[in-house]
Backbone as CSV, one residue per row, in Angstrom:
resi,resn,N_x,N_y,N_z,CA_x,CA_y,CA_z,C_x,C_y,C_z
1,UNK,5.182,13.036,-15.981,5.714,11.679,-15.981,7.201,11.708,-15.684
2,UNK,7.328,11.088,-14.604,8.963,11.165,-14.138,9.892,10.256,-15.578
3,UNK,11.026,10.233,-15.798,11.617,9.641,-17.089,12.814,8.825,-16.488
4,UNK,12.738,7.217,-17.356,13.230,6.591,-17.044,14.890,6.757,-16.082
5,UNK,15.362,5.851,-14.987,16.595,6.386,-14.689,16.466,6.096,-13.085
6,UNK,15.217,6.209,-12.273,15.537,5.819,-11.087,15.593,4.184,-10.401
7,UNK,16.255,3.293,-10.472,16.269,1.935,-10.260,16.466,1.565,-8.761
8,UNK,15.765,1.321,-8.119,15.690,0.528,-6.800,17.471,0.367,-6.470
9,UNK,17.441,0.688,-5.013,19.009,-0.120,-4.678,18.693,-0.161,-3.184
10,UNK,17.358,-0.860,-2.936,17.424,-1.618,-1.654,16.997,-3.471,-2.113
11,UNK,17.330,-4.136,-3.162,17.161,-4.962,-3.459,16.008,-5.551,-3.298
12,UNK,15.212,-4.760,-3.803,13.659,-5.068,-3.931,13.204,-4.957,-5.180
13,UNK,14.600,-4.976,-6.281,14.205,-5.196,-7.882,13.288,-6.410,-8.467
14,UNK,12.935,-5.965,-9.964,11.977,-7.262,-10.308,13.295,-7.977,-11.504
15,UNK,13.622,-7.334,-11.913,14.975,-7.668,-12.883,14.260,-8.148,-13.906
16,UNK,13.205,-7.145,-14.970,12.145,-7.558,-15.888,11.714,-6.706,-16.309
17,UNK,11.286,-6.889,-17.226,11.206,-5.893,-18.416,9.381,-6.545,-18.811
18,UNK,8.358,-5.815,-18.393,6.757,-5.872,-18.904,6.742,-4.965,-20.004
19,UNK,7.019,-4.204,-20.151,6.319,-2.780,-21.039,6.014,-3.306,-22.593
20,UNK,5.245,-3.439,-22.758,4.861,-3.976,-23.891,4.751,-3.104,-24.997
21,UNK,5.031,-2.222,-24.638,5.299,-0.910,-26.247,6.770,-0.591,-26.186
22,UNK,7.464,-1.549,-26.015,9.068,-1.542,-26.342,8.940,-1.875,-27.711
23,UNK,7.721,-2.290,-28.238,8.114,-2.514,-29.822,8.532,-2.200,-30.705
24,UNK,9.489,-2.157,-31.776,9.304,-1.181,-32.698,8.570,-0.288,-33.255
25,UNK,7.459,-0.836,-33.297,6.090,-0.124,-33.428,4.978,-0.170,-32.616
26,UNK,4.449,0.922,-32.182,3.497,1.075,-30.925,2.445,0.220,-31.287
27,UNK,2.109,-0.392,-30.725,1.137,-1.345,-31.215,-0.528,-0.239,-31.052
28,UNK,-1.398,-1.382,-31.452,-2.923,-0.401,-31.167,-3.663,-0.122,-29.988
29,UNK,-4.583,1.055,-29.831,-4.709,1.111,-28.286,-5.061,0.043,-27.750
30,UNK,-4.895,-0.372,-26.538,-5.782,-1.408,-25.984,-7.053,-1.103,-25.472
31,UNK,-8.033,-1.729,-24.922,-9.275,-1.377,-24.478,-9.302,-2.354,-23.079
32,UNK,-9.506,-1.217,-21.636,-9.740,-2.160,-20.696,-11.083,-2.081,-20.361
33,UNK,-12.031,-2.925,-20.202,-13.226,-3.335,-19.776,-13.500,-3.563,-18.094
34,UNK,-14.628,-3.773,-17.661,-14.563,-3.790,-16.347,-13.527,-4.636,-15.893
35,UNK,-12.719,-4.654,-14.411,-12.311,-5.527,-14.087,-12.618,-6.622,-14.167
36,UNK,-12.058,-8.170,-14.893,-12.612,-9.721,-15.151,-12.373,-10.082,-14.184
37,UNK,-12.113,-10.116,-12.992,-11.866,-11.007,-11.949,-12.634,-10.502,-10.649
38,UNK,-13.370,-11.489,-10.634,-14.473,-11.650,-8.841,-13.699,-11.909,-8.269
39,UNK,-12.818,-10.791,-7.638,-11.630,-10.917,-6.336,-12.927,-11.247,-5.112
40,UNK,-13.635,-10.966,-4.916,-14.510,-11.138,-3.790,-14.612,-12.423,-3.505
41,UNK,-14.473,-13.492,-4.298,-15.343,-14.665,-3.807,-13.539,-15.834,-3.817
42,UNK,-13.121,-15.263,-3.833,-11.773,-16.088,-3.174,-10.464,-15.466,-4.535
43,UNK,-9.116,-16.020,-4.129,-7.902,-15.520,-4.702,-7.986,-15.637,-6.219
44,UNK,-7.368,-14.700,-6.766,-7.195,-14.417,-8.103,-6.344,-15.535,-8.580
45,UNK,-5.611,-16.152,-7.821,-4.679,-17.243,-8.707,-5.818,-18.634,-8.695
46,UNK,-6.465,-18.834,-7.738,-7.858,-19.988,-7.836,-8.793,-19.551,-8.648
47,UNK,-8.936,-18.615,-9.799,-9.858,-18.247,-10.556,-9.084,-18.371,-11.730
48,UNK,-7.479,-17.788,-11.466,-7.382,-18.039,-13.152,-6.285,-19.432,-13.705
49,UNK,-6.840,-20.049,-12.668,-6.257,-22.161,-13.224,-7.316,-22.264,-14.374
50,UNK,-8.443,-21.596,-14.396,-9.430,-22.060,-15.302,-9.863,-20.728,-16.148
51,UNK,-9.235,-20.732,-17.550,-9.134,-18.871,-18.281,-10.495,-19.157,-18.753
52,UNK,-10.732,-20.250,-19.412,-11.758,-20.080,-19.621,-13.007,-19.588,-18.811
53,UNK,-13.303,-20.261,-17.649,-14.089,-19.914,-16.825,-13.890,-18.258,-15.881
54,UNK,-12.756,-18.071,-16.062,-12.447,-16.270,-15.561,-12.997,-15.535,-17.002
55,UNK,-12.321,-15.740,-17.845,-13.336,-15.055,-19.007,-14.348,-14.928,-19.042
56,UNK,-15.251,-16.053,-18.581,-16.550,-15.606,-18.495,-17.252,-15.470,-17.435
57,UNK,-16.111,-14.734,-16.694,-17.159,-13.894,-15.384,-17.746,-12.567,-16.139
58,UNK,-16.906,-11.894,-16.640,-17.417,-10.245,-17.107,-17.362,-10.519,-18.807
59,UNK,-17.201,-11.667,-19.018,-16.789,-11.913,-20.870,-15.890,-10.688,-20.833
60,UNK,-14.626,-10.843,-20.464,-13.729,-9.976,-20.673,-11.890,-10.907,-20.573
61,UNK,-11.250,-9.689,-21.494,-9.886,-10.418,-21.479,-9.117,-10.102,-19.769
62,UNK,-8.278,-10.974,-19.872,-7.029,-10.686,-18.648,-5.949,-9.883,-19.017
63,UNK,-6.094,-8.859,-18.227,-5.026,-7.686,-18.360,-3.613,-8.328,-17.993
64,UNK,-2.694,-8.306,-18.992,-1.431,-8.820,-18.853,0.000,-7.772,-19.407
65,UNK,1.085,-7.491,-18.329,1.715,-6.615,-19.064,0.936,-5.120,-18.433
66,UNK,1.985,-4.050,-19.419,1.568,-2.541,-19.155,2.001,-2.227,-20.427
67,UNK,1.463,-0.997,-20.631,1.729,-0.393,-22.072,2.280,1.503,-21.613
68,UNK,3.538,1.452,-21.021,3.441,3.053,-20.577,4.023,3.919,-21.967
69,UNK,4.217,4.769,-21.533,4.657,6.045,-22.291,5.736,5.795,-22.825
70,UNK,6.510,6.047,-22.214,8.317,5.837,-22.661,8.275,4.449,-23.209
71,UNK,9.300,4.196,-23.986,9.570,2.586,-24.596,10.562,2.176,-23.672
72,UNK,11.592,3.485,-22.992,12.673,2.674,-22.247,12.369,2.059,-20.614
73,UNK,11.322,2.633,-20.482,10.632,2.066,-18.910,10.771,0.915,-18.954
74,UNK,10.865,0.114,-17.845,11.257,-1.355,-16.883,10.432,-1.248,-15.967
75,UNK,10.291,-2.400,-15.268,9.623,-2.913,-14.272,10.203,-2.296,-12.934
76,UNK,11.346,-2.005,-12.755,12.398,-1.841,-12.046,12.659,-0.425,-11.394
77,UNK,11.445,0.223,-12.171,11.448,2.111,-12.175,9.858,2.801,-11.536
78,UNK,9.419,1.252,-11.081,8.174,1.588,-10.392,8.856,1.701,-8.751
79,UNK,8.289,2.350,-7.918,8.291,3.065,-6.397,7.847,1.643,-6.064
80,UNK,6.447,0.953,-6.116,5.766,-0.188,-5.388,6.353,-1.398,-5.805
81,UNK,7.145,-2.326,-4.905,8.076,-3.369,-5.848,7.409,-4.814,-5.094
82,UNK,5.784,-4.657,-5.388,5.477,-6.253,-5.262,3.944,-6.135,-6.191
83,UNK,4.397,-5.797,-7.620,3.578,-5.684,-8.619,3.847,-6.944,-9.131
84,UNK,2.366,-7.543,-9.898,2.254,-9.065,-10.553,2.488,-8.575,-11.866
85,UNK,3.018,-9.188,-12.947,2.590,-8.320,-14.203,1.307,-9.600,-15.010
86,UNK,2.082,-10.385,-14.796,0.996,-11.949,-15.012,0.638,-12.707,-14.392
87,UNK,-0.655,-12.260,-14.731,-1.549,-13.120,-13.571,-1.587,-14.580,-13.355
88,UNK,-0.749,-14.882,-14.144,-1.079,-16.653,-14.549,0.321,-17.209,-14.172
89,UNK,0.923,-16.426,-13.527,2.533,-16.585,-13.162,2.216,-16.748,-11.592
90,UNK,1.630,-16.016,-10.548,1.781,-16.152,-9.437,0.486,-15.544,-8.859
91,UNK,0.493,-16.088,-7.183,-0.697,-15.914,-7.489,-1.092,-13.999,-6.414
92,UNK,-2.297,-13.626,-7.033,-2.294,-12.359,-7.237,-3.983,-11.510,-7.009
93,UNK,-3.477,-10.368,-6.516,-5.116,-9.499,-6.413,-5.145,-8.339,-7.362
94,UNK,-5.839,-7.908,-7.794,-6.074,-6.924,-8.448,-5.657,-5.179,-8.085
95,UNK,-4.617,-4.924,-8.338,-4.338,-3.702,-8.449,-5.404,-2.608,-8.080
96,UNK,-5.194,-1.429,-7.800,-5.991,-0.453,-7.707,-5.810,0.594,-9.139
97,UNK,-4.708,-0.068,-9.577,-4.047,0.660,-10.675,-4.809,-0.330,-12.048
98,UNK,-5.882,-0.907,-12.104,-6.174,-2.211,-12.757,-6.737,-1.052,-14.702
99,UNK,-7.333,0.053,-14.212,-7.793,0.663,-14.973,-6.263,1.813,-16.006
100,UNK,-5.709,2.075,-15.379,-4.270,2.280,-16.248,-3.652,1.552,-16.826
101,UNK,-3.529,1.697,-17.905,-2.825,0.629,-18.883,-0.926,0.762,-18.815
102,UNK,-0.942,1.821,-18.144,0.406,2.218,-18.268,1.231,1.737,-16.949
103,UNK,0.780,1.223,-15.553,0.282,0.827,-14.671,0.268,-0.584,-14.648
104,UNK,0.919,-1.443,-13.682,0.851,-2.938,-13.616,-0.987,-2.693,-12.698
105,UNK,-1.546,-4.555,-13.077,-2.658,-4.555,-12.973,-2.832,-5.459,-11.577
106,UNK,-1.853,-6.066,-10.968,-2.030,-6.794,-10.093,-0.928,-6.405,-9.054
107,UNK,-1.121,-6.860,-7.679,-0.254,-6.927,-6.702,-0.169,-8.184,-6.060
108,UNK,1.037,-8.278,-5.328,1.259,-9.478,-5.071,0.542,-10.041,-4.052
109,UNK,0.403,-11.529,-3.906,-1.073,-11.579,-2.848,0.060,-11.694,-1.530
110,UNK,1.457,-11.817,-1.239,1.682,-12.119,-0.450,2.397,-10.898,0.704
111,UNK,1.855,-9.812,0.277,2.091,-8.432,0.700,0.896,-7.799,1.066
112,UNK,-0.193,-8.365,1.247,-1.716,-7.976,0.867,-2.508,-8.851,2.085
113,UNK,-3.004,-8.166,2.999,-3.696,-9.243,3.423,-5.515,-8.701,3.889
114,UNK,-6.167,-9.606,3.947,-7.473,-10.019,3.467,-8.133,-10.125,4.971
115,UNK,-8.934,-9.106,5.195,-9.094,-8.921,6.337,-10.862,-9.065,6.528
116,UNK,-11.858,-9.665,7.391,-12.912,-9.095,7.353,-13.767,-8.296,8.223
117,UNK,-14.166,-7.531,6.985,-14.534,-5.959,7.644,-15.908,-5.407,6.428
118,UNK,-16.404,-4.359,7.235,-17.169,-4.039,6.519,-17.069,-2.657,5.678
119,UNK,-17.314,-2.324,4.700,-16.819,-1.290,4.217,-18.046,-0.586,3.411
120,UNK,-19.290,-0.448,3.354,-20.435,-0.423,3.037,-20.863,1.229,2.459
121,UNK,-21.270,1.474,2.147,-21.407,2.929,1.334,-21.718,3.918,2.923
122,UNK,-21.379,4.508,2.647,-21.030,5.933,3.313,-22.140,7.084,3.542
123,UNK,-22.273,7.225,5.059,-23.082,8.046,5.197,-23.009,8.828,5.730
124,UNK,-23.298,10.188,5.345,-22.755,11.444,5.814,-23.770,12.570,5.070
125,UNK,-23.182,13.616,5.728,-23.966,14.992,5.040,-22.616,15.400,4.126
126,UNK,-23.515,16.214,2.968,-21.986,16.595,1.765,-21.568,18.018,1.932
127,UNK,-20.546,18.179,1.828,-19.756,18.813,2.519,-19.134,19.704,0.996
128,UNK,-19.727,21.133,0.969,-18.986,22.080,-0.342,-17.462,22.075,0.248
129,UNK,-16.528,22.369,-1.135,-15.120,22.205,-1.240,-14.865,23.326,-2.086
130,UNK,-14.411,24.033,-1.622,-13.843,24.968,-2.613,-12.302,24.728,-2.914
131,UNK,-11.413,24.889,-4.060,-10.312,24.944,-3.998,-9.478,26.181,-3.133
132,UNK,-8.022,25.513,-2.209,-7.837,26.938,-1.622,-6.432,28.157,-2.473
133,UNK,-6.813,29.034,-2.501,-6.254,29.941,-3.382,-5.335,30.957,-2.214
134,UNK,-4.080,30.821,-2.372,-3.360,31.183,-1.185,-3.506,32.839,-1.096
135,UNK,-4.020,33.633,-2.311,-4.695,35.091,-2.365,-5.669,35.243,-1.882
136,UNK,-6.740,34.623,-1.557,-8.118,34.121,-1.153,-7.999,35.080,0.346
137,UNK,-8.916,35.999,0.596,-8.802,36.439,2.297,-10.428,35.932,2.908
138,UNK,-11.183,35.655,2.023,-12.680,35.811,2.134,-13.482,34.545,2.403
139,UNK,-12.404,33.449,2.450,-12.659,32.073,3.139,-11.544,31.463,3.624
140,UNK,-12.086,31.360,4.938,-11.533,30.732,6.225,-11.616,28.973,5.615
141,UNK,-10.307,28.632,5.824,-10.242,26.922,6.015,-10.125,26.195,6.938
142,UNK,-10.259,25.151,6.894,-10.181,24.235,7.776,-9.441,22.872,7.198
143,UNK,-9.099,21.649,8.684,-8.027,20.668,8.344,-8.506,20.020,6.488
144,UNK,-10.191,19.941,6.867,-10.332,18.987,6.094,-10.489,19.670,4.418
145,UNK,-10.328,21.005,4.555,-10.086,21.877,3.192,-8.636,21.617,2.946
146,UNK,-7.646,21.888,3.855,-6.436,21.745,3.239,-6.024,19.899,3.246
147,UNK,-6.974,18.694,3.510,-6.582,17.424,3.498,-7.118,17.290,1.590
148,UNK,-8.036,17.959,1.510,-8.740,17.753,0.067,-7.650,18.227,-0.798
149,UNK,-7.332,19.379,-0.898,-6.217,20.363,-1.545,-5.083,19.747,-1.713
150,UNK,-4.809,18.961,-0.760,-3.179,18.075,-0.925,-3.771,17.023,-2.000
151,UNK,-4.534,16.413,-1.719,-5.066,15.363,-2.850,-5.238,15.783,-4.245
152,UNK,-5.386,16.963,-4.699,-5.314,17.487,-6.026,-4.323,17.858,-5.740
153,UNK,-3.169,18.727,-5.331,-1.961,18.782,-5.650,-1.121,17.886,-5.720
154,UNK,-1.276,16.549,-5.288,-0.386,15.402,-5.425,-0.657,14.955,-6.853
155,UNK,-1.941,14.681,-7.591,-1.552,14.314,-8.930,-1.646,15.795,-10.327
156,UNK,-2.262,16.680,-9.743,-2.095,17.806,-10.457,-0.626,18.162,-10.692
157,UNK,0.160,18.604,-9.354,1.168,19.285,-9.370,2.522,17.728,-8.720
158,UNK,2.334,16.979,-9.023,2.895,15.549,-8.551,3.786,15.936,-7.279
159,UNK,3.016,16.607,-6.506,3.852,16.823,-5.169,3.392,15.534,-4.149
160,UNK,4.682,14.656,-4.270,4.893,13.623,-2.908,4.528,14.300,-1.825
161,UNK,4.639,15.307,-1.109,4.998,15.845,0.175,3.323,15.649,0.630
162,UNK,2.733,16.456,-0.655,1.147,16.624,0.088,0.270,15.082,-0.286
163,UNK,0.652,14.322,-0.868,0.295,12.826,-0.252,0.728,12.395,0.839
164,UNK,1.889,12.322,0.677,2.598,11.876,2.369,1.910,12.430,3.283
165,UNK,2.024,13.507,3.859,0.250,14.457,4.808,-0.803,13.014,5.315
166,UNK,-1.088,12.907,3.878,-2.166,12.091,4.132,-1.995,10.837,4.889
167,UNK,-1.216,10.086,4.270,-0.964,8.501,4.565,-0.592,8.523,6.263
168,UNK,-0.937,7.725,7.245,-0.763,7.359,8.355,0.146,6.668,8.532
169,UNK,1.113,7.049,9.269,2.435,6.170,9.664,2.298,4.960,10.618
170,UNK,3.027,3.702,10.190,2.550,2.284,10.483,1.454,1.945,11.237
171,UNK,0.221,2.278,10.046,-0.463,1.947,10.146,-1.081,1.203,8.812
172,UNK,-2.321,0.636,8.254,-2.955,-0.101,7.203,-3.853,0.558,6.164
173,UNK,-4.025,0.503,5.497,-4.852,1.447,4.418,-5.861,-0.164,3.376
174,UNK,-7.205,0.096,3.544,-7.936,-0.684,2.622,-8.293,-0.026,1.459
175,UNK,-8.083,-1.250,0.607,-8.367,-1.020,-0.580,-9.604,-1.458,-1.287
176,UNK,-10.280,-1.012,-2.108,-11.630,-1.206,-2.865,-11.159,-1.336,-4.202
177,UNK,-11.998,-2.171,-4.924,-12.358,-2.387,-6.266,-13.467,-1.838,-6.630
178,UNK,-13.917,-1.604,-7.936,-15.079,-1.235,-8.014,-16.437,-0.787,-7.228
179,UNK,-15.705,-0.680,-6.467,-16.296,-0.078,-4.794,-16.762,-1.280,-3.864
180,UNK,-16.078,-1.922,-3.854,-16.226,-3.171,-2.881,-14.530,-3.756,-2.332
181,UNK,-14.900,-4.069,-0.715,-13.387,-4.435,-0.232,-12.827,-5.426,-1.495
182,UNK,-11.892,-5.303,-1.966,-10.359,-6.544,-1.846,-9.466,-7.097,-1.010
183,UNK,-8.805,-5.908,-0.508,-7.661,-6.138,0.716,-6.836,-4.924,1.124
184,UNK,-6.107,-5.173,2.059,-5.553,-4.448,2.828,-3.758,-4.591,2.513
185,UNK,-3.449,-3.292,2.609,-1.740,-2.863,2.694,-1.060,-1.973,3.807
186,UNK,0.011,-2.305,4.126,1.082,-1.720,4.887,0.676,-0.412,4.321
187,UNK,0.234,0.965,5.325,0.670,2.385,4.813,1.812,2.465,4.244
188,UNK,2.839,2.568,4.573,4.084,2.273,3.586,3.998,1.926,2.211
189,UNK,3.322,0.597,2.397,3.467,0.189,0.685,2.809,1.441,-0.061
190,UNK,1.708,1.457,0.759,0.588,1.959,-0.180,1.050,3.522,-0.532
191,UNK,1.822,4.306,0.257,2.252,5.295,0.071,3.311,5.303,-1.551
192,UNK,3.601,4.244,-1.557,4.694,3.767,-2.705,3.697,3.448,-4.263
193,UNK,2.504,2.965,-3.500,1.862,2.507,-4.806,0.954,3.896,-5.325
194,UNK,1.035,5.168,-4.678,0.437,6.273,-4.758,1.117,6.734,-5.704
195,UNK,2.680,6.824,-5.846,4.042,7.968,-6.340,3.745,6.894,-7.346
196,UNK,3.408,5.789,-7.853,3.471,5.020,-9.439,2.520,6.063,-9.916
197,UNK,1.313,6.189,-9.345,0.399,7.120,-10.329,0.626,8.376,-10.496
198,UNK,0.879,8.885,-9.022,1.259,10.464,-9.403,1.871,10.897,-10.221
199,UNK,3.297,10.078,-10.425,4.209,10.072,-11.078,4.478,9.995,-12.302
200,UNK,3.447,9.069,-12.754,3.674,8.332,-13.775,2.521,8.680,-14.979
201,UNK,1.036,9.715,-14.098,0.600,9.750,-15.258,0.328,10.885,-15.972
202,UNK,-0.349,10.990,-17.238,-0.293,11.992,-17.569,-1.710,13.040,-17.236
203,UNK,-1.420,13.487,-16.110,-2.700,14.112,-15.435,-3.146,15.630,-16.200
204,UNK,-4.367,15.514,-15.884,-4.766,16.830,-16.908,-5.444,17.433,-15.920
205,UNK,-6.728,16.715,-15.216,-7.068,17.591,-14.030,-7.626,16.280,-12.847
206,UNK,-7.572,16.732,-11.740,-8.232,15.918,-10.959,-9.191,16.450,-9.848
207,UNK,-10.487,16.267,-10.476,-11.340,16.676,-9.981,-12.075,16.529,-8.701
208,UNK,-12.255,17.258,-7.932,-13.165,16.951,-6.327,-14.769,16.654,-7.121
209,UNK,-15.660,15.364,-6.894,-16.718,15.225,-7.281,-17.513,15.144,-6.030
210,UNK,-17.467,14.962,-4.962,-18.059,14.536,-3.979,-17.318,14.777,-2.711
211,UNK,-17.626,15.656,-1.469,-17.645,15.191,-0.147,-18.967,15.079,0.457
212,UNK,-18.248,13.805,1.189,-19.476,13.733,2.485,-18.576,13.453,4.131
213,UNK,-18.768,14.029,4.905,-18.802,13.482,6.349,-19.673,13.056,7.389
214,UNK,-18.921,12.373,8.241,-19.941,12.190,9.431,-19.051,12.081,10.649
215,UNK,-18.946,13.142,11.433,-18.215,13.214,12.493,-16.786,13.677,12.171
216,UNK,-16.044,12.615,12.381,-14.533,12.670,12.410,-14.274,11.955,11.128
217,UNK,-14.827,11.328,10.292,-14.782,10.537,9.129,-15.282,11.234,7.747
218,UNK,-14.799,10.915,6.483,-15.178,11.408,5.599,-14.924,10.920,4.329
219,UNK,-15.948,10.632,3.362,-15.345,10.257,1.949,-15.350,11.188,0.924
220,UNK,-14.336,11.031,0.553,-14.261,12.037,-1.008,-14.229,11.190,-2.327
221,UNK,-15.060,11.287,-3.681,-15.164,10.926,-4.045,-13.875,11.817,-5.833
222,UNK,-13.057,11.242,-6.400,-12.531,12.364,-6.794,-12.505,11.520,-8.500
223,UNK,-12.472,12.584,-9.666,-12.249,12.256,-11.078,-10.884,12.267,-11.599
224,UNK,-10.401,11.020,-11.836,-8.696,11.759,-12.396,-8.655,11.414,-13.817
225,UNK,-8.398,12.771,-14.379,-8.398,13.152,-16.073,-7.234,12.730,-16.585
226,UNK,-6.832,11.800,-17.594,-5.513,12.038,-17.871,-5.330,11.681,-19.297
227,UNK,-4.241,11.443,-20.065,-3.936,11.146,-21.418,-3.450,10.259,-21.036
228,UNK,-3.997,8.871,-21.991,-3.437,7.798,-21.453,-2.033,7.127,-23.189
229,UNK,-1.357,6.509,-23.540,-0.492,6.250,-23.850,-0.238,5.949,-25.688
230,UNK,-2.078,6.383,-25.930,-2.049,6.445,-27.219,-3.135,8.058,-27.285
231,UNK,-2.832,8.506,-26.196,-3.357,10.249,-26.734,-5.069,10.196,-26.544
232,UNK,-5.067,9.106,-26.081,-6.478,9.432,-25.401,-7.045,9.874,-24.359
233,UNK,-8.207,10.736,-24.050,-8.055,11.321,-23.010,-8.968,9.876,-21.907
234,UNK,-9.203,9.897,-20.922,-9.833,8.725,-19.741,-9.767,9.594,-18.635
235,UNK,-10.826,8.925,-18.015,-10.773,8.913,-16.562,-11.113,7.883,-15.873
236,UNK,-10.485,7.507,-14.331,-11.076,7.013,-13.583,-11.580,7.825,-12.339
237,UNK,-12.110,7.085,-11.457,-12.552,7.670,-10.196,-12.247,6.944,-9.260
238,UNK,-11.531,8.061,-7.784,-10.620,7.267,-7.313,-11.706,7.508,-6.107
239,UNK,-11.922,6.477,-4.869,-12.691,7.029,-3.580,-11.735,7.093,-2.506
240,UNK,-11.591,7.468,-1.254,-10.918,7.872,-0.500,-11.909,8.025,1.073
241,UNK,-11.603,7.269,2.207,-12.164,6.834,3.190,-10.802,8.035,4.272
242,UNK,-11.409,9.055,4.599,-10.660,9.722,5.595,-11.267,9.425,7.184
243,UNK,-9.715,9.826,7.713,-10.500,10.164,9.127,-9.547,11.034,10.175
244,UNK,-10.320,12.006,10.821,-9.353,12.909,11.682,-8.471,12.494,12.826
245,UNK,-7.353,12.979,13.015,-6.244,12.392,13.382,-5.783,13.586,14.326
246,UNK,-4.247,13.497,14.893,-3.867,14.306,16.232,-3.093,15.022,14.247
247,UNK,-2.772,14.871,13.651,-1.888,15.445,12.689,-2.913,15.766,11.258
248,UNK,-4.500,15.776,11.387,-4.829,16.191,10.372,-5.969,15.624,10.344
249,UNK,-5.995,15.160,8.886,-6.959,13.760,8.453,-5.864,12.696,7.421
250,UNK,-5.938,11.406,7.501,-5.285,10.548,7.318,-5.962,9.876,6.489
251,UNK,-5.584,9.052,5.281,-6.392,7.940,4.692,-6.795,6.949,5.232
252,UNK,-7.333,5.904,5.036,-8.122,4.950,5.970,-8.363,3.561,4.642
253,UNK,-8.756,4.186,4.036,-9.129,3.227,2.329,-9.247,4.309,1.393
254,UNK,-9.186,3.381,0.427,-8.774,4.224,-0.998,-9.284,2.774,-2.049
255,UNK,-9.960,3.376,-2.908,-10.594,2.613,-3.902,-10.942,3.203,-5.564
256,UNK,-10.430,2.264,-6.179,-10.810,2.762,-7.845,-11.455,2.695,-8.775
257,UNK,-12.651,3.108,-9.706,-13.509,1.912,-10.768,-13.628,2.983,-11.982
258,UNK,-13.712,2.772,-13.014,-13.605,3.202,-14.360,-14.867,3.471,-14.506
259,UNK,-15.964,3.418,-13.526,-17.347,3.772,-13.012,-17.745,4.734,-12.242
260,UNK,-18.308,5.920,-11.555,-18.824,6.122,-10.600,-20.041,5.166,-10.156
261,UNK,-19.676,4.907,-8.631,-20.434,3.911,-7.937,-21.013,4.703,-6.891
């Protein structure tokens, strides 16, 4: 976990303070439940004019606020600077970060755009992964061994460099919810909204659960272990839509659910 101290100075501050365990006393864990909001069937700010009726899409509360580690963290010390913290303030889509409590839960809808496309489960043959071990003489790699390998070293070993690899320069990256489209971001941003997690959490392991390809395309399906802010251990599962490139393999979409789907 990087520690409080780096503050924006391209004036893209929020000048706000969310962290909700600035308290004197840490309050009790929270519990997040499936995502409450059917981003699918139109904008998160037209669903929550009516709490009552968003409540009872999943009978679940609205994630409001973050609860991170440090008490001295700000809003202001996140990398991605068009995070919602309240949903009932502006209007807003659901984070990919929705399952971290430590983690704002929304992004802004006006950085985000909503594209239609199809994004449908994935078909391919599965593809063994071994981790690569730079002592190793007895297996030969390839792009898409060392594209996997950067992806566990970015939140294992919080190396920016081997995310960056990944992300495609100005170009778009889609995002999934619970394994279904939401919307789409600037590579850029999204490269920014990567270094909040890497960065920020407390990773224990992150596991390869799944490849599959087909052709030049490929999904990885991956487990990220971590301690979350009252010493509990969690995981989510993050998915990842690759595809081969003149410089590698590149992300394409990236999606999160507190489920395997």
């Amino acid at each position: 976990m990087n520690p409080p101290g780096r503050i924006r100075n391209d004036g893209r501050n929020y000048g706000s303070n969310n962290n909700l365990i600035t308290q004197a006393s840490r309050p009790d864990a929270n519990v997040l439940n499936r995502a409450p909001i059917d981003v699918f069937s139109g904008s998160l700010a037209n669903q929550v004019l009516r709490e009552e009726k968003v409540r009872a899409v999943r009978n679940s509360p609205i994630r409001v606020g973050y609860y991170h580690y440090d008490r001295r963290w700000c809003d202001d010390y996140f990398w991605f600077p068009h995070y919602v913290f309240n949903p009932y303030q502006t209007v807003c889509h659901i984070s990919p970060w929705y399952y971290y409590p430590y983690l704002p839960g929304y992004v802004n809808r006006q950085y985000v755009t909503i594209l239609t496309i199809n994004l449908g489960p994935f078909q391919g043959s599965y593809y063994t992964w071994r981790p690569i071990r730079s002592y190793s003489s007895y297996y030969s790699y390839n792009d898409l061994d060392y594209a996997i390998q950067d992806l566990v070293d970015a939140f294992e070993r919080q190396d920016r460099r081997a995310i960056s690899r990944l992300v495609p320069l100005r170009s778009r990256v889609d995002i999934l919810i619970d394994g279904r489209y939401a919307y789409s971001m600037d590579s850029d941003a999204f490269y920014e909204l990567m270094l909040d997690n890497i960065y920020q959490s407390d990773t224990r392991r992150y596991n390869i659960v799944s490849v599959r390809r087909n052709r030049g395309e490929v999904e990885i399906v991956a487990r990220h272990d971590f301690v979350d802010p009252w010493g509990r251990s969690d995981s989510v599962y993050h998915e990842y839509r690759l595809r081969e490139s003149g410089r590698g393999y590149e992300i394409t979409a990236f999606g999160s659910s507190y489920y395997r789907y």
